[in-house]
Z-matrix of the N, CA and C atoms (Angstrom, degrees):
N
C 1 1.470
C 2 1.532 1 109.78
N 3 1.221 2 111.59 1 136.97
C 4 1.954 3 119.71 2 176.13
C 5 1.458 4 99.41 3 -95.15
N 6 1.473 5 101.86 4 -167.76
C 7 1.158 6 117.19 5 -174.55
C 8 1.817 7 115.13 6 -79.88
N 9 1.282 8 104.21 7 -13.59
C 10 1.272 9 104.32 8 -158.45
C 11 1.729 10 97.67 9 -98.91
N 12 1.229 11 134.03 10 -35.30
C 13 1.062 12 159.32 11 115.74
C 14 1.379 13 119.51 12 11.34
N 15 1.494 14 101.31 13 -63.30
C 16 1.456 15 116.83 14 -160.69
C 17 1.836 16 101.31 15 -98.90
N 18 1.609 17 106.19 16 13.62
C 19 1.503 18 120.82 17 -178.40
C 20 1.452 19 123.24 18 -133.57
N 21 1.804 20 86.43 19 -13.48
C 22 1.814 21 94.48 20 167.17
C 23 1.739 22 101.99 21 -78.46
N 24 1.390 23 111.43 22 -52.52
C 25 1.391 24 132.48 23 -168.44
C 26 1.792 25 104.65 24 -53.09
N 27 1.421 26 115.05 25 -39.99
C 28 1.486 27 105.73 26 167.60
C 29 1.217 28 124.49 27 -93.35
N 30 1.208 29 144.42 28 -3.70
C 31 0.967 30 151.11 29 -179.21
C 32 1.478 31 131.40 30 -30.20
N 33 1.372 32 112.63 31 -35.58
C 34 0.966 33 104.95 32 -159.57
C 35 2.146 34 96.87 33 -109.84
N 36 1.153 35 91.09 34 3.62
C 37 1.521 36 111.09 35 166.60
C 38 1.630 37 118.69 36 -104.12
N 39 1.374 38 117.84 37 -12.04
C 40 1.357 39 119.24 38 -177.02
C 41 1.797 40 116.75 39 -56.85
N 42 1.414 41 121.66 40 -18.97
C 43 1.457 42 104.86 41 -169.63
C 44 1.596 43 92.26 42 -95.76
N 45 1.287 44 136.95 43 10.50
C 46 1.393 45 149.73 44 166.19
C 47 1.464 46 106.40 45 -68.67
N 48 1.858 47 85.61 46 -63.40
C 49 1.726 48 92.24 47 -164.29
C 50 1.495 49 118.69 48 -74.92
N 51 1.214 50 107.48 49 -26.63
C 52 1.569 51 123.71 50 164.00
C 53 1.014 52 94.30 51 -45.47
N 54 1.104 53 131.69 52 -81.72
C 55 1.650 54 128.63 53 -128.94
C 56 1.397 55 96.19 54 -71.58
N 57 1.441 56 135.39 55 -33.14
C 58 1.100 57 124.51 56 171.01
C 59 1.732 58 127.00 57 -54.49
N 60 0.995 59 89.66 58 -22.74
C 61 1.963 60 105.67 59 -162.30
C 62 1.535 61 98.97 60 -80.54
N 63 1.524 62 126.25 61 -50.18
C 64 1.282 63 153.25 62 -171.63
C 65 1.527 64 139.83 63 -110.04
N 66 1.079 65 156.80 64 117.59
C 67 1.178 66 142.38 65 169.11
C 68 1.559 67 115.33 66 -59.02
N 69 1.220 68 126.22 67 152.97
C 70 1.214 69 140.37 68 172.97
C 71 1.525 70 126.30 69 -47.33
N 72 1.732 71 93.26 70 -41.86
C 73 1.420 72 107.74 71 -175.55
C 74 1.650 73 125.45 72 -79.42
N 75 1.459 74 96.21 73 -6.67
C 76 1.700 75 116.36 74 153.52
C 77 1.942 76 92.00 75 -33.88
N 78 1.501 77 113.20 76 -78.32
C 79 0.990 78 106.38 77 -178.44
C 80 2.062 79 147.75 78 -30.63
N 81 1.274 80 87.95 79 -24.74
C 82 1.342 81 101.54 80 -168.48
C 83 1.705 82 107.77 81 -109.53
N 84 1.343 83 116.05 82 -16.62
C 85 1.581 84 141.21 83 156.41
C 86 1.766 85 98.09 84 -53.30
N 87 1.011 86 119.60 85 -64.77
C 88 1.412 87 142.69 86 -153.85
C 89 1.468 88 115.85 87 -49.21
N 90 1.684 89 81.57 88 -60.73
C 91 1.573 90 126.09 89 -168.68
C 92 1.885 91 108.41 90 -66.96
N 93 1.367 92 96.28 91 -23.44
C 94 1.798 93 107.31 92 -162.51
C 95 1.663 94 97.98 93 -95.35
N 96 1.454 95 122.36 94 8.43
C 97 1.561 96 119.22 95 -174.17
C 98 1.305 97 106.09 96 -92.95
N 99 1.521 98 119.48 97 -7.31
C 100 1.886 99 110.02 98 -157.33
C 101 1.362 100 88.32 99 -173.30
N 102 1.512 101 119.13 100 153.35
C 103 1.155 102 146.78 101 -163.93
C 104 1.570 103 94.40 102 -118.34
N 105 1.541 104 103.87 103 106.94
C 106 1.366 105 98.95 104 -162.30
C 107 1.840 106 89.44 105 -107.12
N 108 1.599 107 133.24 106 9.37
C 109 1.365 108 133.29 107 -179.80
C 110 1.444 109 101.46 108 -25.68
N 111 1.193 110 125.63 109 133.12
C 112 1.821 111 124.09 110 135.72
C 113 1.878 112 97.56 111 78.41
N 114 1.222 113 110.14 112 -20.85
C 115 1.860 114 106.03 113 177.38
C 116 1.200 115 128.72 114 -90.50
N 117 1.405 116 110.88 115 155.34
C 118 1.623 117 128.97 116 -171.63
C 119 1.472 118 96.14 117 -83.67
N 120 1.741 119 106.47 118 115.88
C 121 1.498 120 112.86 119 178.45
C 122 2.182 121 107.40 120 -122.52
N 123 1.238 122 89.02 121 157.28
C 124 1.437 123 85.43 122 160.70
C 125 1.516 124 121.87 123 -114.52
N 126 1.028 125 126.35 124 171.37
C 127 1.458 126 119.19 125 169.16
C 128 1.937 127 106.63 126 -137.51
N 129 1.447 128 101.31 127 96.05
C 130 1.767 129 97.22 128 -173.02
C 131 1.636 130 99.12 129 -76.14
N 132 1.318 131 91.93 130 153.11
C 133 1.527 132 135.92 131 151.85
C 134 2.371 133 77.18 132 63.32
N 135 1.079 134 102.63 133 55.71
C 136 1.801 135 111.54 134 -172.07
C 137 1.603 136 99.06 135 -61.86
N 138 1.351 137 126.63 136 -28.76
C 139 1.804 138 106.35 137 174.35
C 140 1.822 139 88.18 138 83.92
N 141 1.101 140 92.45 139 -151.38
C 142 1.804 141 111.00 140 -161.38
C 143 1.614 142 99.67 141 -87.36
N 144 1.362 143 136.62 142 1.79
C 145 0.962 144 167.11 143 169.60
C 146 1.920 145 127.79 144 94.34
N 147 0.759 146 68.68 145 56.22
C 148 2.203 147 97.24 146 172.87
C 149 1.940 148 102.30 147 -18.62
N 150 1.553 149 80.76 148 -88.92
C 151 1.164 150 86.26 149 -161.89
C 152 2.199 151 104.32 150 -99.87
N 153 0.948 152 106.28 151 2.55
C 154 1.000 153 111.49 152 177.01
C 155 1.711 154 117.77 153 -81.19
N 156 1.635 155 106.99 154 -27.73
C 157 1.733 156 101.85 155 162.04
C 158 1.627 157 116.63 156 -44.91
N 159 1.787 158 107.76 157 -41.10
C 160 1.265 159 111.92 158 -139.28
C 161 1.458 160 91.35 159 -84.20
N 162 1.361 161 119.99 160 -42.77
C 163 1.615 162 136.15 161 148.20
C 164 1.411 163 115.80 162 -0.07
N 165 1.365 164 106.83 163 -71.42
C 166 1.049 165 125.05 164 -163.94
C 167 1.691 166 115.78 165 -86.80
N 168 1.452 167 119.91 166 43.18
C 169 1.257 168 151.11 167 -152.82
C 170 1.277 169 115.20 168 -115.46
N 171 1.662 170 95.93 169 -54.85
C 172 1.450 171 108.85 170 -166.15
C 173 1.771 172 94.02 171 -162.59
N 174 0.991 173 144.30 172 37.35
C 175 1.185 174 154.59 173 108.75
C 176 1.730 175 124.79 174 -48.27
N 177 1.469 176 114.30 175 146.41
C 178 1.555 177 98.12 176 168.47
C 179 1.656 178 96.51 177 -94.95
N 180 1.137 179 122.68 178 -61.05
C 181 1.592 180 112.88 179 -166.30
C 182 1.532 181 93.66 180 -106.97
N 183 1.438 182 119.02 181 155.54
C 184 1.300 183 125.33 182 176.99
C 185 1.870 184 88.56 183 -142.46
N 186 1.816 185 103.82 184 126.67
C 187 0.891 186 111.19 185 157.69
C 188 1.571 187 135.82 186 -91.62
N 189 1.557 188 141.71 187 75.11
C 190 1.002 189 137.94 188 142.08
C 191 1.596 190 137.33 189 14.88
N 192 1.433 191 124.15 190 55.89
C 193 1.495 192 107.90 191 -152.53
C 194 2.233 193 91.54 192 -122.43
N 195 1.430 194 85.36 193 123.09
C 196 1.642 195 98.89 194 171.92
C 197 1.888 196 111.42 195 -140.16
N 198 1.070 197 106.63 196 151.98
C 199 1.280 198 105.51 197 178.96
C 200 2.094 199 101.93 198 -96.72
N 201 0.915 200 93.46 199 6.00
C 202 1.906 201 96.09 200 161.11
C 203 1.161 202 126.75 201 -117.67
N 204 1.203 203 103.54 202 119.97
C 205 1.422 204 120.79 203 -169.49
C 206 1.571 205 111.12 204 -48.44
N 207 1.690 206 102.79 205 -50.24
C 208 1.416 207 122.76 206 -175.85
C 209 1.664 208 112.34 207 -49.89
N 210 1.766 209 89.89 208 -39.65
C 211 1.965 210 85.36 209 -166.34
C 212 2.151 211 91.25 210 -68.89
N 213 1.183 212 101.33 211 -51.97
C 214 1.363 213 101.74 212 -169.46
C 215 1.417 214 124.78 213 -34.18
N 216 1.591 215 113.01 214 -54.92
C 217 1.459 216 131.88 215 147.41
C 218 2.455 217 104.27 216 -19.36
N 219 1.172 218 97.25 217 -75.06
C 220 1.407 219 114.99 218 -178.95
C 221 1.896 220 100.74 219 -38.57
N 222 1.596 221 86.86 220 -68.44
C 223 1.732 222 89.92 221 170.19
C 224 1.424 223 123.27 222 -27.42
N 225 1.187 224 97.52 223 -58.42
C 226 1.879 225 92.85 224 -160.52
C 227 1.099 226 116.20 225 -92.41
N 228 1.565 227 121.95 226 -17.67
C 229 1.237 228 125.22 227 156.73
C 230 1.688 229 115.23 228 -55.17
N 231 1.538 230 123.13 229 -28.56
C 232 0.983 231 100.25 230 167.37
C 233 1.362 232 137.05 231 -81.74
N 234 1.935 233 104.37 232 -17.52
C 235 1.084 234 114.41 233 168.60
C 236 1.388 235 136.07 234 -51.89
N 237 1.378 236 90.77 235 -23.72
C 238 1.745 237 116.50 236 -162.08
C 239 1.460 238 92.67 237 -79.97
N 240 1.281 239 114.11 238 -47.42
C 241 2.033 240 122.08 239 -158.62
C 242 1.626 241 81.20 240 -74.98
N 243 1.239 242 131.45 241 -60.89
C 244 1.518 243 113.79 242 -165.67
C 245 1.751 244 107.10 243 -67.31
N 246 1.362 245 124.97 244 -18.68
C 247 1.452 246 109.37 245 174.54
C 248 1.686 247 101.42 246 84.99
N 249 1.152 248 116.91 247 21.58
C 250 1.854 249 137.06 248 152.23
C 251 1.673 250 120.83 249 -61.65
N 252 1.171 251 125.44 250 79.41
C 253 1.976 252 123.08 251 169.21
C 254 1.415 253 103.66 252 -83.43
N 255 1.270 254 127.65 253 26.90
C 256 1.929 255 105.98 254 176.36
C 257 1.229 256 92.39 255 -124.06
N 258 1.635 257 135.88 256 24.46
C 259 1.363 258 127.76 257 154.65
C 260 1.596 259 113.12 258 -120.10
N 261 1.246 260 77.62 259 141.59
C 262 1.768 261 110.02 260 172.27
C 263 0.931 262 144.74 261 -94.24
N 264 1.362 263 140.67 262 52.83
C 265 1.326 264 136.35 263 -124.94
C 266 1.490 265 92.61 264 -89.33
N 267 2.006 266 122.15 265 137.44
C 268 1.825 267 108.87 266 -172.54
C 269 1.577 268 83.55 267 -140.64
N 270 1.122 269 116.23 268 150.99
C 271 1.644 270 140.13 269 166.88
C 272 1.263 271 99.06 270 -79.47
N 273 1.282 272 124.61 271 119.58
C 274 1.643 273 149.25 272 150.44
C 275 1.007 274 105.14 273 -153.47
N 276 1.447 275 111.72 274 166.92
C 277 1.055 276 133.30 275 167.73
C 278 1.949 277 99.53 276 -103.68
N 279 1.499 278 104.49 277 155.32
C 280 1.436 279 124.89 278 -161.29
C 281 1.171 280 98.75 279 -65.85
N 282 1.656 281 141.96 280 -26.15
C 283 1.591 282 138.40 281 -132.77
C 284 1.352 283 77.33 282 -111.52
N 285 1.240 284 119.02 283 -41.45
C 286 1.282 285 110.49 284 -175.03
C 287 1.781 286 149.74 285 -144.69
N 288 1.152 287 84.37 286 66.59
C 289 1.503 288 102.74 287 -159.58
C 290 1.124 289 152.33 288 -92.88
N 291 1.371 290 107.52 289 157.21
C 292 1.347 291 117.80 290 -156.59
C 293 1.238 292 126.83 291 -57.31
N 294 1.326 293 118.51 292 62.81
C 295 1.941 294 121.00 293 -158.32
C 296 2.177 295 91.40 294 -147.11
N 297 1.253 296 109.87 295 134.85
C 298 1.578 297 90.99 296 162.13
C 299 1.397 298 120.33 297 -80.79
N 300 1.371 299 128.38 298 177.72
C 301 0.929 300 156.33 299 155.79
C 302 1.706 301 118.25 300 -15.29
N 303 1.323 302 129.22 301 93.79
C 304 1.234 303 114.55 302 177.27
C 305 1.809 304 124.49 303 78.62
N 306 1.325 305 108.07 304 6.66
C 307 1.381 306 143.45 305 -148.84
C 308 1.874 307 101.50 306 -79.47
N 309 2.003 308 107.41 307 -43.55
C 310 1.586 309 93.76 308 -169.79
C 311 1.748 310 91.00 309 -137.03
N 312 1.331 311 93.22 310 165.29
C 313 1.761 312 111.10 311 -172.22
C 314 1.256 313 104.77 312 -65.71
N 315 1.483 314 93.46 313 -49.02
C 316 2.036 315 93.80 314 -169.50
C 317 1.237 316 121.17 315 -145.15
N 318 1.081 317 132.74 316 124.48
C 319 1.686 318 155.21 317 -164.17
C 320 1.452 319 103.80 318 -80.11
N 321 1.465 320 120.31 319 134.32
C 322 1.715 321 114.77 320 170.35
C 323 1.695 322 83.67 321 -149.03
N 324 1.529 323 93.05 322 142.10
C 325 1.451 324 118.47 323 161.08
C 326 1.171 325 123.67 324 -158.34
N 327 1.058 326 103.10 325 98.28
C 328 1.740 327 126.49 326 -159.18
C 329 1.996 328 93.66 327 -91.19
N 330 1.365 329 100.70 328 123.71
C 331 1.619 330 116.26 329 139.95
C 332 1.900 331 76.30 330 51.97
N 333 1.317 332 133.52 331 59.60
C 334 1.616 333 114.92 332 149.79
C 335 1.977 334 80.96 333 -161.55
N 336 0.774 335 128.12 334 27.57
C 337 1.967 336 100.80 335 167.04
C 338 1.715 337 112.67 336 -95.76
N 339 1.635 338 115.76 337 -20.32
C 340 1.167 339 102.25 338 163.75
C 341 1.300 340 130.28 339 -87.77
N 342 1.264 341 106.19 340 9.02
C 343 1.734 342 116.40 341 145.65
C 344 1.473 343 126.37 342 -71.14
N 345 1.500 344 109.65 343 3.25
C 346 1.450 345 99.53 344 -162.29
C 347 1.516 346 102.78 345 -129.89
N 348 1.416 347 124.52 346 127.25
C 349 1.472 348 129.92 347 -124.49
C 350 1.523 349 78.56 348 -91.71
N 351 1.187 350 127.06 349 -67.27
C 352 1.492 351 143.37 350 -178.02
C 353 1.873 352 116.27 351 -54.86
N 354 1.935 353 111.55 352 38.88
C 355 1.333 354 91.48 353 -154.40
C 356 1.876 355 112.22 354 -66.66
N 357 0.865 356 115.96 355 -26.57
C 358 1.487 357 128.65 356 -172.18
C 359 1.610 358 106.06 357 -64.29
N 360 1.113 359 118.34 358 -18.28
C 361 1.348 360 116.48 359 -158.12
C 362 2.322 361 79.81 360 -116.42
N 363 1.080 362 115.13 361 -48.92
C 364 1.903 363 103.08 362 156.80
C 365 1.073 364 112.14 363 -47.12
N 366 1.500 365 130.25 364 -45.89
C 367 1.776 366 102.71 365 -162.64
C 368 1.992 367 100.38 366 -87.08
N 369 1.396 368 118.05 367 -5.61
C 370 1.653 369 111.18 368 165.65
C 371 1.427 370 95.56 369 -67.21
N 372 1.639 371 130.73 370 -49.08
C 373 1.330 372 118.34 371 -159.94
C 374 1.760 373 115.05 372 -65.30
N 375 1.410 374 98.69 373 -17.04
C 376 1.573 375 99.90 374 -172.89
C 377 1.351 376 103.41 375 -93.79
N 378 1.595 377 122.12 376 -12.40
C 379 1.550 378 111.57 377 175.47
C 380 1.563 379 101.59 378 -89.67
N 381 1.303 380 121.09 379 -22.30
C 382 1.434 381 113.68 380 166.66
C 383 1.987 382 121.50 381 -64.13
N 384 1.273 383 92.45 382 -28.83
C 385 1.694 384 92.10 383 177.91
C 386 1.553 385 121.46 384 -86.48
N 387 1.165 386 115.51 385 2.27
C 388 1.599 387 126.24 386 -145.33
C 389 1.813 388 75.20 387 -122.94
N 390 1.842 389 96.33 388 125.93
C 391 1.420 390 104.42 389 162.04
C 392 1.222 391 95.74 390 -86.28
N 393 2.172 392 96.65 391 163.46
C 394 1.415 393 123.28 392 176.21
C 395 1.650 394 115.81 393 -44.75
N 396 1.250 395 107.99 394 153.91
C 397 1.333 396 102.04 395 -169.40
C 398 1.744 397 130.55 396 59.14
N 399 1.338 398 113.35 397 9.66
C 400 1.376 399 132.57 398 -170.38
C 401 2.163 400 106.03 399 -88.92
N 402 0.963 401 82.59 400 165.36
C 403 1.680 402 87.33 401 177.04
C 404 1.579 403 122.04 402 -138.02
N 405 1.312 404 114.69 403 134.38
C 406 1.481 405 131.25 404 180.00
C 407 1.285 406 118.23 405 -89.76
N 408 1.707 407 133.74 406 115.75
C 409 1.326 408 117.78 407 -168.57
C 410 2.309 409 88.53 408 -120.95
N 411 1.092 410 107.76 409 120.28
C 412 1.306 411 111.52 410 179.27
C 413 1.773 412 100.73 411 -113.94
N 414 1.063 413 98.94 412 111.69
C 415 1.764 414 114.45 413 167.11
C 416 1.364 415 112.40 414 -100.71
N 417 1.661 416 123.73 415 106.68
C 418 1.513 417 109.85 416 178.58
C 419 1.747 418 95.78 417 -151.16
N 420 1.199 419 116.16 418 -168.67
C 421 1.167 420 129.18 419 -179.66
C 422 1.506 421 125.02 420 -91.38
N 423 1.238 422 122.75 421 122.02
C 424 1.907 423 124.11 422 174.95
C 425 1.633 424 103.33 423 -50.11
N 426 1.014 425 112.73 424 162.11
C 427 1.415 426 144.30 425 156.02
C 428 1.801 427 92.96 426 -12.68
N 429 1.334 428 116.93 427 161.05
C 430 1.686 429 124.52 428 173.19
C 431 1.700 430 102.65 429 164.91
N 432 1.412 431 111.58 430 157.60
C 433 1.265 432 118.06 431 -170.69
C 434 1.431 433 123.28 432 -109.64
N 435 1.623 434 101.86 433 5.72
C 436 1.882 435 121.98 434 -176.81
C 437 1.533 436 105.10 435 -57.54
N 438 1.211 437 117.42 436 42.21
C 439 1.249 438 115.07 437 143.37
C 440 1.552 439 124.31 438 12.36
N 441 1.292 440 115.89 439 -36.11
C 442 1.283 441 110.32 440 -146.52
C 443 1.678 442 89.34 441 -114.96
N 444 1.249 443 108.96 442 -14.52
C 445 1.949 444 118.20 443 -177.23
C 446 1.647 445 95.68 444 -55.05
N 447 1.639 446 129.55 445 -34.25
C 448 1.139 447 131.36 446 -171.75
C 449 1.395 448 111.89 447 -67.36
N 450 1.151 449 119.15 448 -76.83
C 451 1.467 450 130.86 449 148.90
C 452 1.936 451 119.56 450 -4.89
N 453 1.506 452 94.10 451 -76.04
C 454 1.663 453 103.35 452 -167.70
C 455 1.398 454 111.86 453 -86.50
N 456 1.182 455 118.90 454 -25.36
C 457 1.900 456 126.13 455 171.61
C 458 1.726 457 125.74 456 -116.09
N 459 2.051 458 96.82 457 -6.48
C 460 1.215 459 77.34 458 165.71
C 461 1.469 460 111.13 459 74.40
N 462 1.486 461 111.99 460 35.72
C 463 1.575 462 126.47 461 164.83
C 464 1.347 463 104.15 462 -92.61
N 465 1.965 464 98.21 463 137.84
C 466 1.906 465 97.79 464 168.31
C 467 0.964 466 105.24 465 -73.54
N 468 1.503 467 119.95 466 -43.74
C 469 1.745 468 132.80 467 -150.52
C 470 1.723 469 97.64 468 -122.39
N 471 1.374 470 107.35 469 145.20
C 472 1.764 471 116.64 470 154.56
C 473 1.133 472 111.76 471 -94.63
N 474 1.921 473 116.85 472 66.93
C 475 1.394 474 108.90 473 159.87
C 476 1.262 475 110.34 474 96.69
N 477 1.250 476 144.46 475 143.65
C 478 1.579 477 132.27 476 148.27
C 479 1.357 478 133.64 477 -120.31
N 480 0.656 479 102.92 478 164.07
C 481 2.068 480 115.78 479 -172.50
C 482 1.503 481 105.12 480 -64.86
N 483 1.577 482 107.03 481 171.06
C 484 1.637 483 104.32 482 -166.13
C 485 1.648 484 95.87 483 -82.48
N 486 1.835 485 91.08 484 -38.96
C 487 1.853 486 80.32 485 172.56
C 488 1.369 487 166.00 486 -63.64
N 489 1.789 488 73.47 487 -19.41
C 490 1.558 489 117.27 488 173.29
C 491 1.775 490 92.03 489 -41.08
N 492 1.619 491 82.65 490 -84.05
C 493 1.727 492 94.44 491 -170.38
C 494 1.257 493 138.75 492 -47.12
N 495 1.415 494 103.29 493 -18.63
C 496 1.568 495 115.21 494 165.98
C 497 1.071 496 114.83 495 -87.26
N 498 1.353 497 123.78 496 -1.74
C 499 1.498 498 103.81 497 -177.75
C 500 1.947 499 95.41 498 -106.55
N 501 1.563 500 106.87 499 -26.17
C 502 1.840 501 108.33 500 174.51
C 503 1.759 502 106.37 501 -63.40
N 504 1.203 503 113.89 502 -31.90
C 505 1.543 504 113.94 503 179.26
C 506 1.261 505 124.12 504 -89.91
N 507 1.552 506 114.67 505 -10.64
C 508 1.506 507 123.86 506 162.61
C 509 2.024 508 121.87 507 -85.29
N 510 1.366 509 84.84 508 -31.34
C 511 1.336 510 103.96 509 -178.09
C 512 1.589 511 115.26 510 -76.02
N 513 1.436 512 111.81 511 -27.14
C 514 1.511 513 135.60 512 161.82
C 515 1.684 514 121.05 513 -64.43
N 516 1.389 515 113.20 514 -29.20
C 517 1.453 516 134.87 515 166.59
C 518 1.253 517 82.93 516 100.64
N 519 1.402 518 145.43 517 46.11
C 520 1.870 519 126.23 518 142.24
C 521 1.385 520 111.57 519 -93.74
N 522 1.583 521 95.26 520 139.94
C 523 1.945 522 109.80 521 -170.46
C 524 1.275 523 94.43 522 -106.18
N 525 1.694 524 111.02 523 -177.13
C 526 1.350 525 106.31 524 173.18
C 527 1.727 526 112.44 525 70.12
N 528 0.950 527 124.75 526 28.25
C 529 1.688 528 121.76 527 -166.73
C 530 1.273 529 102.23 528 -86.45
N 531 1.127 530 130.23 529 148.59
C 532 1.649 531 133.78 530 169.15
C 533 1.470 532 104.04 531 -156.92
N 534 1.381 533 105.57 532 122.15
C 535 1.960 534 97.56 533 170.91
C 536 1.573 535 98.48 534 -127.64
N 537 1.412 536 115.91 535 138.41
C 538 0.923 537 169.93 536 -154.29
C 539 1.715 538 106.35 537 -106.52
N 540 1.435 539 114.25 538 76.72
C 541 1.704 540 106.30 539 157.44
C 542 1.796 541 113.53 540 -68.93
N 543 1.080 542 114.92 541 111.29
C 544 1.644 543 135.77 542 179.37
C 545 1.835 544 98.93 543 -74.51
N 546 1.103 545 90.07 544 167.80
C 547 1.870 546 108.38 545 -167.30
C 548 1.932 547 84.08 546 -103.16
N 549 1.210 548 141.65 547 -11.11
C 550 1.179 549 138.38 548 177.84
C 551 1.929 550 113.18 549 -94.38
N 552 1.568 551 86.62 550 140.18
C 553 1.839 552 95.97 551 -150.62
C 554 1.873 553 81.30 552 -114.31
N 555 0.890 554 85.73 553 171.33
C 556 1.952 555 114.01 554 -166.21
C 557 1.824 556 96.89 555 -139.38
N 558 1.622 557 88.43 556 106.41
C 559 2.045 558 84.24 557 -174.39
C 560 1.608 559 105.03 558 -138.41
N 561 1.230 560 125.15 559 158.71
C 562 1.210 561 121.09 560 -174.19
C 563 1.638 562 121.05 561 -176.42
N 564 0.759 563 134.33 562 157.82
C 565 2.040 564 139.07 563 -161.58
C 566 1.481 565 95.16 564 -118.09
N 567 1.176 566 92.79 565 140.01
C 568 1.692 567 104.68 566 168.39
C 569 1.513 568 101.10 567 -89.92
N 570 1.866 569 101.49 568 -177.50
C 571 1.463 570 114.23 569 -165.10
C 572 1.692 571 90.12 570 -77.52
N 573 1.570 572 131.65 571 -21.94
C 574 1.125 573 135.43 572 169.40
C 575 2.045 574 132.12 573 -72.10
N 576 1.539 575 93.48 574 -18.10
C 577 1.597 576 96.15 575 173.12
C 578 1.818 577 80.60 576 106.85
N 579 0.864 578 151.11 577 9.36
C 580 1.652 579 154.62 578 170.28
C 581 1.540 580 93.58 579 -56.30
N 582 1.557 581 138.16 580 127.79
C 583 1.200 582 128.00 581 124.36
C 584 1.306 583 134.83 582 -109.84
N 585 1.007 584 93.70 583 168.67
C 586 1.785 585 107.04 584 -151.45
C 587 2.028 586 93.92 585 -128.41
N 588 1.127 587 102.51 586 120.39
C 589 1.552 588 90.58 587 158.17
C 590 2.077 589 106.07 588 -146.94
N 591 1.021 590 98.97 589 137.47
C 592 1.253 591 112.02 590 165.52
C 593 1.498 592 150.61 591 -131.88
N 594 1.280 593 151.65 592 -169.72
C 595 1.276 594 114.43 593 -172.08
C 596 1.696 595 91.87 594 -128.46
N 597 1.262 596 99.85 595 167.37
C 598 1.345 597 102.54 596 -156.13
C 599 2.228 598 105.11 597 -124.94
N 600 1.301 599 93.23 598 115.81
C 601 1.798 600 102.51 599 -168.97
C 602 1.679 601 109.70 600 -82.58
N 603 1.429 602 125.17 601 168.43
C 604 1.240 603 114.03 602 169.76
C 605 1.437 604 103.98 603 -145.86
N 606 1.623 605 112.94 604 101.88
C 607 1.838 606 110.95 605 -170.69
C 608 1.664 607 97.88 606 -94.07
N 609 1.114 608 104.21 607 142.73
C 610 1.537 609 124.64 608 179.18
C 611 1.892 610 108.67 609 -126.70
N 612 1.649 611 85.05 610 119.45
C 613 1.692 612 79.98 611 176.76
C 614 1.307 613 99.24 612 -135.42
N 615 1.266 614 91.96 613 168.60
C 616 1.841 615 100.72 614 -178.12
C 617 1.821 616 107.22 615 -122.15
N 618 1.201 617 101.07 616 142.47
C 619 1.869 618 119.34 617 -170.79
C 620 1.484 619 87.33 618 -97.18
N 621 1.619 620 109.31 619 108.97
C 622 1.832 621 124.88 620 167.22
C 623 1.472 622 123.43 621 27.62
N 624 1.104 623 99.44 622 171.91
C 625 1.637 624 104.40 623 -173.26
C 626 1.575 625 115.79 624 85.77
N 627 1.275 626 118.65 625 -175.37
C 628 1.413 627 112.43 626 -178.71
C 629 1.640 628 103.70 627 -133.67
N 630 1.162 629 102.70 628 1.33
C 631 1.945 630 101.13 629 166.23
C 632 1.090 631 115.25 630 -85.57
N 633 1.677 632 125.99 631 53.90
C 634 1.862 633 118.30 632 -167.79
C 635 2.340 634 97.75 633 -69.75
N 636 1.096 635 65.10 634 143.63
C 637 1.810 636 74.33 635 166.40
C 638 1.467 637 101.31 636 -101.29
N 639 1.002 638 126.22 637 30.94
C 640 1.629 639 124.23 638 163.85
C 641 1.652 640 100.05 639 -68.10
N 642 1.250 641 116.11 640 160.27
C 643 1.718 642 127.08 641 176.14
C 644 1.473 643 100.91 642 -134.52
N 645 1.556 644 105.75 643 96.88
C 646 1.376 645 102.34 644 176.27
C 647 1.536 646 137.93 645 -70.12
């Protein structure tokens, strides 16, 4: 089983298993980096749609992008029960995706880039989709040794370093970078009784110009 596989098959259990992994207020951390009023946002690898309800608030279009069919399905069904038309839920994969060129204001990918084998070569694709003056909000997990997250969830990476990311978001051409170690931890048991807990960062960069919608 892959990753994609191993995300159709839970799907319809993911706001269960989430909630265990994460606190809620990940969400409202997230949400407080960028003034998303009236703008075209995406939300990668969005799950059953997390943070993309809240998105879809005060956004005009919200793009929806997962490489599981299943979560997407989850997505729009929720869109549908809240009575939401400015989301889109689209099948890609993160490395390379299905958005043109310069296309949305602001990028979110909450809690899915160390799922994504190619991450360095995703955060070029998100500085390619992100118009000038646009902003990148990446929510993921620090460094950790759960070994076993690879194995049982199907992690590329255990987490990354602050430098890591500053040097994939500098190397991408985003200025303005700042990451943010948060007081909110990311914890979880293997199929063996293994725990794993780690803490969870949120880097925000801005693509050129000098009007960043970052909120320092």
């Amino acid at each position: 089983m892959g990753s994609v596989d191993y995300f159709n098959e839970i799907a319809q259990s993911w706001n269960v298993i989430r909630s265990e992994y994460f606190d809620e207020r990940l969400k409202y951390k997230v949400l407080s980096k960028v003034n998303i009023k009236d703008k075209v946002v995406a939300d990668l690898g969005c799950g059953t749609g997390f943070l993309s309800l809240a998105l879809a608030l005060d956004a005009s279009i919200v793009f929806s992008i997962d490489q599981s069919v299943n979560m997407l399905v989850e997505t729009r069904k929720l869109m549908e029960t809240k009575k939401f038309d400015n989301v889109y839920p689209i099948k890609s994969s993160i490395d390379n995706l299905a958005l043109f060129d310069e296309s949305v204001d602001v990028v979110f990918i909450n809690m899915a880039l160390h799922h994504v084998k190619d991450a360095k070569k995703a955060i070029e694709e998100m500085f390619r989709i992100i118009k000038k003056d646009g902003t990148l909000i990446i929510s993921d997990v620090q460094e950790h040794s759960g070994e076993w997250a690879k194995t049982e969830m199907f992690d590329e990476w255990l987490g990354f370093s602050n430098n890591q990311m500053e040097e994939w978001l500098t190397s991408a051409g985003f200025n303005l970078v700042n990451i943010e170690n948060t007081d909110l931890l990311c914890k979880g048991y293997s199929s063996k009784g293994e725990f794993t807990q780690t803490g969870i960062f949120i880097a925000v960069a801005n693509k050129g110009g000098l009007n960043s919608e970052v909120y320092k």
